[in-house]
Each structure stands twice: as C-alpha cells, then as structure tokens.
N, C-alpha and C positions, 0 to 999 in steps of 0.2 A: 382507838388504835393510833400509834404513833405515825408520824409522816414518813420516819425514814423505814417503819415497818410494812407499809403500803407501798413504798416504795420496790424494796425486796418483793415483795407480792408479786408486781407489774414485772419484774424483771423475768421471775421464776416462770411467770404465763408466758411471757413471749419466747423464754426457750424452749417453753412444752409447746409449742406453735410452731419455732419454727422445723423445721424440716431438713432442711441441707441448704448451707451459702460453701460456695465452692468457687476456685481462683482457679486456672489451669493456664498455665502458660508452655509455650512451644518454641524452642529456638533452634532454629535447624539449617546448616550452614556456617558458614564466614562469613563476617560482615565485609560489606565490599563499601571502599568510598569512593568518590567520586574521580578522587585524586589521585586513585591507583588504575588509572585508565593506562594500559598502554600504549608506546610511542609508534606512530603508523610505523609500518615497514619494519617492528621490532621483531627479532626472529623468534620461533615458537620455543625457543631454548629459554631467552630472555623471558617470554610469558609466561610460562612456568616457573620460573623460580619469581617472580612478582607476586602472583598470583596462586599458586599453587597447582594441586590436580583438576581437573572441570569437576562439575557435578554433572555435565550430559555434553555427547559428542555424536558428530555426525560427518559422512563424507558430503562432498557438496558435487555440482558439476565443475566448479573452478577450484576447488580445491576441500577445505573443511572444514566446521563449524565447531565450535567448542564455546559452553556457557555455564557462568558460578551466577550460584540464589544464594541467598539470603531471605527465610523467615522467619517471621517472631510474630505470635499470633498469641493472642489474650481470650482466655473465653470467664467470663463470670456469670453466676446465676444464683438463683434466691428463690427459696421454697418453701411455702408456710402450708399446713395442713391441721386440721381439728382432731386429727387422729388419737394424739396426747390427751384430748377429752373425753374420749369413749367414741365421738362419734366420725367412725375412718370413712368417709363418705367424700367430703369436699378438699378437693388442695388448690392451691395457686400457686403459679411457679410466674418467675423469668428470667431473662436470659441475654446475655448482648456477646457482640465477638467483634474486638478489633484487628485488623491486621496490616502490617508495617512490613516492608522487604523493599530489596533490590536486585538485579537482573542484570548480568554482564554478557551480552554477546558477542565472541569476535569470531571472525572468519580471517582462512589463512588460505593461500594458493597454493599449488602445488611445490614451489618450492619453500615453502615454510616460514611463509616471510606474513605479516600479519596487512591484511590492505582495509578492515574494516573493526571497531570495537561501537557499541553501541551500548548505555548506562542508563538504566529508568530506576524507579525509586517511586517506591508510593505510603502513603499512610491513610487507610481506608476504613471506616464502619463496616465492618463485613457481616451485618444484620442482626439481630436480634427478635426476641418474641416473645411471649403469653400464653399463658394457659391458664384455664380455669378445668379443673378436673372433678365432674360431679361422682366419679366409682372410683373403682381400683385402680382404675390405666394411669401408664406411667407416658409421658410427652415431653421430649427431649426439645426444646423450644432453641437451642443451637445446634448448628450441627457443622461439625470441623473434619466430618470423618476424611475427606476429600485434598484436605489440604495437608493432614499430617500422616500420609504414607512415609515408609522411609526414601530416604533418598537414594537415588538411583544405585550410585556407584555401591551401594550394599547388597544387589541384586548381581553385580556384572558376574560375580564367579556361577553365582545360580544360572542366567541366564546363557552360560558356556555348554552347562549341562544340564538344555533342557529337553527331555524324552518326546514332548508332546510338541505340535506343530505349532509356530507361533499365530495366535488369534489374528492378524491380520489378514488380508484377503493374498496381499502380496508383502512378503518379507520384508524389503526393501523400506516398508513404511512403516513398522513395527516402531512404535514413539520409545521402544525401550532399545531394543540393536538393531534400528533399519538404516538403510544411509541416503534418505531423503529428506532429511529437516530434522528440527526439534521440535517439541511440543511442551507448553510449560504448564507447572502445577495447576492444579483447579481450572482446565481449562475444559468446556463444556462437553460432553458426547460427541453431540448433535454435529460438531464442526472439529477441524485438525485432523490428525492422522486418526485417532479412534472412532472418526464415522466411518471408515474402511473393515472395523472388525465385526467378525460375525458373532453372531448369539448361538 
C-alpha cells in the first residue's frame, strides 16, 4: 500500500471519530472604549448622543443610574466517539469558553447632570472541561447559558405588560424594573438583587 493511500485511510478514521468540533461566538452590545468616558458634569443629553441608549437603568436615592456592556464570548469544543465503528458506547468530548467585555457605569443627579462614570474591561478564561462518556449521555462540559440571555432593553416593552407579579419579594428590587441598583450579567443567585426572589 502506497504512503499517500495510508495516508487517506488515517484521515477517513479520524472523521469517522470525530463527532462534533464546534466554534460559537456571541457579540452582544456596543463596544465601549475607554476613550468614550464621559466629561464629569456632561448633561444626560450630551451622554446619550455619545453613547447611545443604556442597556440597563435605575433610579438612585441622589438621582439615577444608567449602564452599557459589551460581550463577546467564545465557546469551542471537540468531540470524538467510536460510534462510526459500530461500537456507540464511549465518547470524549472538551470544551473551553473565553470571555472578553466591558462595563460603563454612570450615575446622574436629579438635575441631570452626570457626577459619576466608571469603566472596567476584562479578558477572562471563563472555564472549560472533560468528559469522558462510557453510554449514551450527552455532557455539555461548557456552559454559556447564563451569559447569553438577551439583553435587557428587548424585554422593556414585555416587561410594561406583565400579567403576573414580579418575582421579587419587593418590586423596587426587581434587577429587571426596580429602582434600587443594577445587577450585571452572570452575576451569582446566592448575592445581588436575585437572592430577594422567591421560588
């Protein structure tokens, strides 16, 4: 047998191996830089046409809270199984997810004048993992579900008219229409406005 025919061979097996390699990328937002901070004391007319509409708003006790994200989050993964040999028994998968954004917070006073903007920016590993799968189960080894809900402002007209009581304990605190703070993407249960909601 020729080399480049053994060659072809090796190639054909590792397609019938592999399983699923999959790229999923998520860009959700306007990119904010750093350089589009605005100028203390710019009125909220001026921050709006800089900036645009918020993605999430709040009253404050000295006035009110308005904040744009930016994410862009990468999930990749790679799945080999025997299946293509007859024997559908064993898979191995993996999985990584990176994630990249940033975070504009400004607060404004009652007269509408800006006294606070605040700029973070991160480029993070957001985890990754293994499987080794000896049956049929299927093992999702990343998991992004958390971070790619849609974004607020796609909800505001839903959220006008909603029939049922909002899940917090007190309205006010509702991370979606309350006007007690914000709460940002992927941020845990257990703490922020959503450990006030009932089950």
């Amino acid at each position: 047998m020729r080399a480049s025919s053994i060659r072809l061979l090796y190639l054909l097996l590792s397609y019938w191996l592999l399983t699923g390699c999959s790229q999923w990328r998520y860009d959700m937002g306007a990119p904010i830089a750093s350089s589009d901070l605005p100028a203390q004391r710019a009125s909220l007319n001026e921050v709006l046409q800089l900036l645009g509409p918020p993605m999430r708003m709040s009253a404050s006790d000295t006035g009110f809270i308005m904040a744009w994200e930016h994410w862009d989050i990468r999930e990749n993964s790679l799945g080999i199984t025997l299946g293509a040999l007859g024997a559908d028994f064993f898979s191995a998968d993996w999985g990584e997810m990176r994630i990249k954004g940033e975070f504009l917070l400004v607060t404004f006073d009652h007269q509408h004048l800006l006294t606070s903007a605040t700029y973070t920016d991160w480029d993070n590993d957001g985890g990754g993992g293994q499987a080794i799968q000896p049956f049929f189960s299927f093992v999702s080894v990343v998991d992004v579900e958390d971070l790619i809900d849609p974004m607020p402002q796609h909800d505001w007209g839903n959220l006008l008219l909603q029939s049922d009581l909002p899940s917090a304990l007190n309205s006010g605190s509702n991370s979606d229409t309350g006007q007690r703070g914000l709460q940002q993407r992927a941020t845990p249960k257990a703490i922020g406005q959503q450990s006030l909601e009932m089950n």
